[in-house]
DSSP file (Angstrom, degrees, kcal/mol; ACC not computed):
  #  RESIDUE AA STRUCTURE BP1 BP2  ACC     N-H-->O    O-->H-N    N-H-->O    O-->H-N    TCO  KAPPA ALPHA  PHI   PSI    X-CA   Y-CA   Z-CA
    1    1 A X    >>        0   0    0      0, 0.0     4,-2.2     0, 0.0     3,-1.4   0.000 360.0 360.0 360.0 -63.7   56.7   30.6  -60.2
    2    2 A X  H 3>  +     0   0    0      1,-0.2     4,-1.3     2,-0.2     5,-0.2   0.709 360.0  52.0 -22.4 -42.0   54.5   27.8  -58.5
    3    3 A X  H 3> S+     0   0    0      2,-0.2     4,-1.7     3,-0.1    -1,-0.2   0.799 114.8  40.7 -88.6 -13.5   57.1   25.0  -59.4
    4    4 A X  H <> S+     0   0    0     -3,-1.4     4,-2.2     2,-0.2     5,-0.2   0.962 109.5  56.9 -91.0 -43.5   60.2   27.0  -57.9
    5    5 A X  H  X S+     0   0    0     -4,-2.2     4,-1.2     2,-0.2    -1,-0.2   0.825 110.4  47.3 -26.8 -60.1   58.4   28.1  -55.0
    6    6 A X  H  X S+     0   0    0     -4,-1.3     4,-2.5     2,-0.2     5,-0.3   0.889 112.2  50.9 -43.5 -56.5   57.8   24.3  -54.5
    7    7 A X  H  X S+     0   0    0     -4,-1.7     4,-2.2     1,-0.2    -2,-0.2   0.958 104.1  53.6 -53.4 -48.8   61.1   23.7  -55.0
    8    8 A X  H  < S+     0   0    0     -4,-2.2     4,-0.3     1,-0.2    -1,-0.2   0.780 110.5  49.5 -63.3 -34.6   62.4   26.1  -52.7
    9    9 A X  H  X S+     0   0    0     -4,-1.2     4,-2.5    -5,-0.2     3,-0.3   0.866 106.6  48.8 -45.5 -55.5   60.4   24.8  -50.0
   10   10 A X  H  X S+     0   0    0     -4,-2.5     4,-0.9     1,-0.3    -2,-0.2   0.403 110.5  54.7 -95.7   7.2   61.1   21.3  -50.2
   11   11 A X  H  < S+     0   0    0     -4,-2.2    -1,-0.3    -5,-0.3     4,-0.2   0.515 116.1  42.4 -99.2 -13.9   64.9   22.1  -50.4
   12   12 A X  H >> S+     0   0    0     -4,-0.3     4,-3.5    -3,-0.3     3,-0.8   0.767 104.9  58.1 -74.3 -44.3   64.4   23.9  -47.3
   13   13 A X  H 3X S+     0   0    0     -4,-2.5     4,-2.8     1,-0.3     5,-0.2   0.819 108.0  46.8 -41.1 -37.5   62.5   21.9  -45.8
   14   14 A X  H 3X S+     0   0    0     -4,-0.9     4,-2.1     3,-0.1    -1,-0.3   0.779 105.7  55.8 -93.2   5.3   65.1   19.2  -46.0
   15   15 A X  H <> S+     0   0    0     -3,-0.8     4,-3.1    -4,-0.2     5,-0.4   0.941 110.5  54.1 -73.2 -32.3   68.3   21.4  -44.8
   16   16 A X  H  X S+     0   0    0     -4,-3.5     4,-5.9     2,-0.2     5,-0.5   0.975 110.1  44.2 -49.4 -65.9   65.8   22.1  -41.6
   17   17 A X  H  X S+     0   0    0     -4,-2.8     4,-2.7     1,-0.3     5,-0.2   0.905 115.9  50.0 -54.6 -39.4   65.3   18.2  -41.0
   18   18 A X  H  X S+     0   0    0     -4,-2.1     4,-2.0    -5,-0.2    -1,-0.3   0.945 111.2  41.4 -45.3 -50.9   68.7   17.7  -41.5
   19   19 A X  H  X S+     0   0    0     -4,-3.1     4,-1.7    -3,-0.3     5,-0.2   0.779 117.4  52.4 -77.3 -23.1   70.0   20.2  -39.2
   20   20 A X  H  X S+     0   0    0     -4,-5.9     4,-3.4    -5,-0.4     5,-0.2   0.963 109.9  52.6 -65.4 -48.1   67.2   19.1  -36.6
   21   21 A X  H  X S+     0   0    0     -4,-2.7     4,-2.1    -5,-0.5    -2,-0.2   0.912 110.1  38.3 -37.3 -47.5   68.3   15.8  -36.9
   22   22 A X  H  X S+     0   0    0     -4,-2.0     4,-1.5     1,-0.3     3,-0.3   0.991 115.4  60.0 -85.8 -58.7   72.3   16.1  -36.2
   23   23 A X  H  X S+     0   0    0     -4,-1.7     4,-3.1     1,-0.2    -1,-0.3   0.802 112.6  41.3 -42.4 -36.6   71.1   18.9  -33.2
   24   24 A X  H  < S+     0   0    0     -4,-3.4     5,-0.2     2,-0.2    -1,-0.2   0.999 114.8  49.0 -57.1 -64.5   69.0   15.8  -31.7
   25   25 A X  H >X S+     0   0    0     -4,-2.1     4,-1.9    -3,-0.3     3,-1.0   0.769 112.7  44.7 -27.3 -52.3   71.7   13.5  -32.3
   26   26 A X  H 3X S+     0   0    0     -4,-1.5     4,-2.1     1,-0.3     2,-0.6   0.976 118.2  45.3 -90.5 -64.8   74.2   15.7  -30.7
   27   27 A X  H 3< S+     0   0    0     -4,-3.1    -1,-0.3     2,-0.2    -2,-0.2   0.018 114.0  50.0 -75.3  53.3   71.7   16.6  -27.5
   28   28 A X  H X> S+     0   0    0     -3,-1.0     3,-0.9    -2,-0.6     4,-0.6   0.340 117.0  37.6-124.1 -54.5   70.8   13.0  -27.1
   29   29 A X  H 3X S+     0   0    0     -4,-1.9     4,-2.8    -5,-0.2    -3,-0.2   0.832  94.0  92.1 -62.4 -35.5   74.6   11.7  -27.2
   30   30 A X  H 3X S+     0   0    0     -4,-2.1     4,-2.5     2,-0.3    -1,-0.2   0.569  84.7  43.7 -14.9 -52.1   75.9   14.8  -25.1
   31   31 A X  H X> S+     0   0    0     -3,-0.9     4,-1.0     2,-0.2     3,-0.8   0.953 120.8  45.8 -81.8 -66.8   75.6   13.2  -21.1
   32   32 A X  H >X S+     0   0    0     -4,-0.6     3,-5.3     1,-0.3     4,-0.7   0.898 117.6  39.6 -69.4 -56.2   77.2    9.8  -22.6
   33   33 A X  H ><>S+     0   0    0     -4,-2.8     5,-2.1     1,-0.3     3,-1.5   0.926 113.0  57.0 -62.7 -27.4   80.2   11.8  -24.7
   34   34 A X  H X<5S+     0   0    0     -4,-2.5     3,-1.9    -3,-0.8    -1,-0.3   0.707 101.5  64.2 -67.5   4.7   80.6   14.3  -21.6
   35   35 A X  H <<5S+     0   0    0     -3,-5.3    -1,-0.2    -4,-1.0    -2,-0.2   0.860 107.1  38.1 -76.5 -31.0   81.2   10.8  -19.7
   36   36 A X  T <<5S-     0   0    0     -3,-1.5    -1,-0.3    -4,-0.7    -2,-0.2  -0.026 126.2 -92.6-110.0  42.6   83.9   10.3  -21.5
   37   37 A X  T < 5S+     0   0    0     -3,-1.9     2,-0.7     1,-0.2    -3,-0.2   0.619  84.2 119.7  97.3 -13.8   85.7   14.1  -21.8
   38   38 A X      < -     0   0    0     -5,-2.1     2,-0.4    -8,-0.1    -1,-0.2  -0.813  48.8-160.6-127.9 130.5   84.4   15.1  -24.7
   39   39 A X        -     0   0    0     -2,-0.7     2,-0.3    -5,-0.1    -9,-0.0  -0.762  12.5-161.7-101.1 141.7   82.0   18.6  -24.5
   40   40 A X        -     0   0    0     -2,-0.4     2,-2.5   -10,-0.1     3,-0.4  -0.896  39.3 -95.3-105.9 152.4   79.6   19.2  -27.5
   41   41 A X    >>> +     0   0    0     -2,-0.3     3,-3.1     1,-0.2     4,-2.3  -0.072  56.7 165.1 -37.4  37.1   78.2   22.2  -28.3
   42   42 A X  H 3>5S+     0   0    0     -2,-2.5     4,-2.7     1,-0.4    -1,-0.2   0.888  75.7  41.0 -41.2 -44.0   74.5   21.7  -26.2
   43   43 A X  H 345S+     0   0    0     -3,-0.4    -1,-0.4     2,-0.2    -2,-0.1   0.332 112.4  50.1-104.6  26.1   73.3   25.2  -26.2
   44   44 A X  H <>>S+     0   0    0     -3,-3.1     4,-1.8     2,-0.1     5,-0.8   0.337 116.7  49.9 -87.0 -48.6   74.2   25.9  -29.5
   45   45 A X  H  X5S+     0   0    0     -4,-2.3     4,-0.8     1,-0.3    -2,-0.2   0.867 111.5  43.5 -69.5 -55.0   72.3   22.5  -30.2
   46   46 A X  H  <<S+     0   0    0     -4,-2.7    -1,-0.3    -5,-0.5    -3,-0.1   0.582 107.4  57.7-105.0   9.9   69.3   23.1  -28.5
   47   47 A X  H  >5S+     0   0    0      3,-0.1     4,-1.4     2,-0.1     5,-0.4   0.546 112.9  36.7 -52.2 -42.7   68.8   26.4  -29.6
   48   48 A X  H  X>S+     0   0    0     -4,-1.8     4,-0.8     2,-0.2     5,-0.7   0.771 114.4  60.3 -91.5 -40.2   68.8   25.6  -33.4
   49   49 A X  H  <<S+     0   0    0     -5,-0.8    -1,-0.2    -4,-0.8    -3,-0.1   0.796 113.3  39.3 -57.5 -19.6   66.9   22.2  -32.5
   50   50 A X  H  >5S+     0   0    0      3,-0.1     4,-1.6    -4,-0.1    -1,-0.2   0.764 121.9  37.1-106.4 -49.7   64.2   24.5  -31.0
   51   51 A X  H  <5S+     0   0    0     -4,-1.4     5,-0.2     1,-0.2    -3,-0.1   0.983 122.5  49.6 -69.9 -52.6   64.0   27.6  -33.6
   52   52 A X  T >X5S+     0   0    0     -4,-0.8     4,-1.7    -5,-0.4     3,-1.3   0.800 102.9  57.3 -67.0 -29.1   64.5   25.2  -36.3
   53   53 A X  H 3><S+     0   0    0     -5,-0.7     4,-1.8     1,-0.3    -1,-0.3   0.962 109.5  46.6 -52.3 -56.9   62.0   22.8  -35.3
   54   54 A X  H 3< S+     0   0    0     -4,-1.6     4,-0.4     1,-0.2    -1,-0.3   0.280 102.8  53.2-107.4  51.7   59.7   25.2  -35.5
   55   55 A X  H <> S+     0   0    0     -3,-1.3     4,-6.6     2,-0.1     5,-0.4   0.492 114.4  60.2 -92.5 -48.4   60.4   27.0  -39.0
   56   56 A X  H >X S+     0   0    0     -4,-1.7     3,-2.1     2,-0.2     4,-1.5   0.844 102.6  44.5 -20.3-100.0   60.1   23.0  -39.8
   57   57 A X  H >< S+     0   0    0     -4,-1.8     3,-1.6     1,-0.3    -1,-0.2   0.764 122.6  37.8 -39.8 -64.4   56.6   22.6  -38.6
   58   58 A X  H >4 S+     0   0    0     -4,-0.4     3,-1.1     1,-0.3    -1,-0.3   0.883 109.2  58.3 -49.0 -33.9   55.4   25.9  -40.3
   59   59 A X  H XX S+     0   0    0     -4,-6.6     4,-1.6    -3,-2.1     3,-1.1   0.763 103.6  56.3 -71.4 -18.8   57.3   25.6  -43.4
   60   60 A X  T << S+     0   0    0     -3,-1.6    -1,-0.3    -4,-1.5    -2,-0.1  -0.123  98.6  59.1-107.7  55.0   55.5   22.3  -43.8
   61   61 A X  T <> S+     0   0    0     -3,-1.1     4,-0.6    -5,-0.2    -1,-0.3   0.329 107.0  49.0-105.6 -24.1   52.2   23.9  -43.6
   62   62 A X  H <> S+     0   0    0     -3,-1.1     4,-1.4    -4,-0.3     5,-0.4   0.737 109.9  50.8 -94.9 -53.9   53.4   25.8  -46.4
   63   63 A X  H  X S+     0   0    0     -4,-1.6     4,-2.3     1,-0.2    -3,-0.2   0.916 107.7  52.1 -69.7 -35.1   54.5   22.5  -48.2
   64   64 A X  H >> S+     0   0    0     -5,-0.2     3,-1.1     1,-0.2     4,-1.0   0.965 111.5  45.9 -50.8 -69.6   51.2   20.8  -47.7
   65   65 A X  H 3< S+     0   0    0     -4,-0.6     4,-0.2     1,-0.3    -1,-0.2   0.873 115.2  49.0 -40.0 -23.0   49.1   23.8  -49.3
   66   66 A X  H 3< S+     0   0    0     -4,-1.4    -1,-0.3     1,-0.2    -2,-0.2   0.870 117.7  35.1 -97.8 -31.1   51.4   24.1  -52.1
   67   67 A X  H <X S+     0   0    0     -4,-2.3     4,-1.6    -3,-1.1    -1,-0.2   0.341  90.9 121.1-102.6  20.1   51.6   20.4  -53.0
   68   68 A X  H  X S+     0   0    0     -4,-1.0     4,-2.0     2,-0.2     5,-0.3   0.934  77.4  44.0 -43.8 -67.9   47.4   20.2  -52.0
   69   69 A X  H  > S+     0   0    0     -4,-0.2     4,-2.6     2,-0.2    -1,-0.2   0.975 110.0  54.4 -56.4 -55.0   46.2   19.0  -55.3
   70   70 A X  H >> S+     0   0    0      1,-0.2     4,-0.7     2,-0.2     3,-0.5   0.942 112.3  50.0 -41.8 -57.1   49.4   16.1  -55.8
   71   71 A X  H >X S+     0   0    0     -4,-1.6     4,-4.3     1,-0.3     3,-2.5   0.834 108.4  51.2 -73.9 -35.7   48.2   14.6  -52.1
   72   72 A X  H 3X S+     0   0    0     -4,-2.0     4,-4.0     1,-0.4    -1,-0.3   0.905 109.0  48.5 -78.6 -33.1   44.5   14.3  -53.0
   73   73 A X  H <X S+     0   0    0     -4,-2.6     4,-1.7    -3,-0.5    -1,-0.4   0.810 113.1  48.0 -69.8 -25.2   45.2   12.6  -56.1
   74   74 A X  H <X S+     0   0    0     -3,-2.5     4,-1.0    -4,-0.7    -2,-0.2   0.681 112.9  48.2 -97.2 -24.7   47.4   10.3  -54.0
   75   75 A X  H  X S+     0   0    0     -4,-4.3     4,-2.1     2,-0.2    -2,-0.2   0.974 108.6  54.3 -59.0 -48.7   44.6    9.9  -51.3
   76   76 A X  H >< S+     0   0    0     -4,-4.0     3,-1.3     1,-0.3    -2,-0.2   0.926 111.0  48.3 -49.0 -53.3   42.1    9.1  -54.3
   77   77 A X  H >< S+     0   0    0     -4,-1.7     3,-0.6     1,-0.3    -1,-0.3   0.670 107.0  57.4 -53.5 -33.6   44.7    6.3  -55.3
   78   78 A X  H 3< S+     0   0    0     -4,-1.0    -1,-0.3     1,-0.3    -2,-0.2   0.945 105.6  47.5 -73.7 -35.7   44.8    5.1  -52.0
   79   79 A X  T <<        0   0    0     -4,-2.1    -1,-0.3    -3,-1.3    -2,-0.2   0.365 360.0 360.0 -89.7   3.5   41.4    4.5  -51.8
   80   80 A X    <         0   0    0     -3,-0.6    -1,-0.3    -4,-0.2    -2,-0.1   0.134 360.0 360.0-100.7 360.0   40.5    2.6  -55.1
């Protein structure tokens, strides 16, 4: 259960950063494409860039705790 659980996380976790990503991407380019004519979607954009941001930031509160034991061992490593 523990390894699907994991899984399921970090496969959510990355459709969120993906879809935060392109919604940044899309309001950051938005004043320069409306310069030239061309409307994007903004408040479509900053609406899922805002919700989804923060399912992000909880869901990886989730991710830490579940993968807790892998990072200490990777801390220990660091530190030897």
């Amino acid at each position: 259960m523990s390894y699907k659980l994991r899984m399921w996380v970090s496969l959510t976790l990355f459709a969120l950063w993906l879809i935060t990503g392109i919604t940044g991407i899309i309001l950051l380019i938005a004043p320069l494409a409306a310069q030239f004519g061309l409307t994007l979607p903004v408040s479509l954009a900053d609406t899922l860039h805002t919700y989804l941001g923060f399912a992000f930031f909880g869901l990886s509160f989730v991710h830490i705790a579940l993968n807790w034991s892998a990072m200490k061992a990777y801390f220990r490593k660091l530190r030897s």
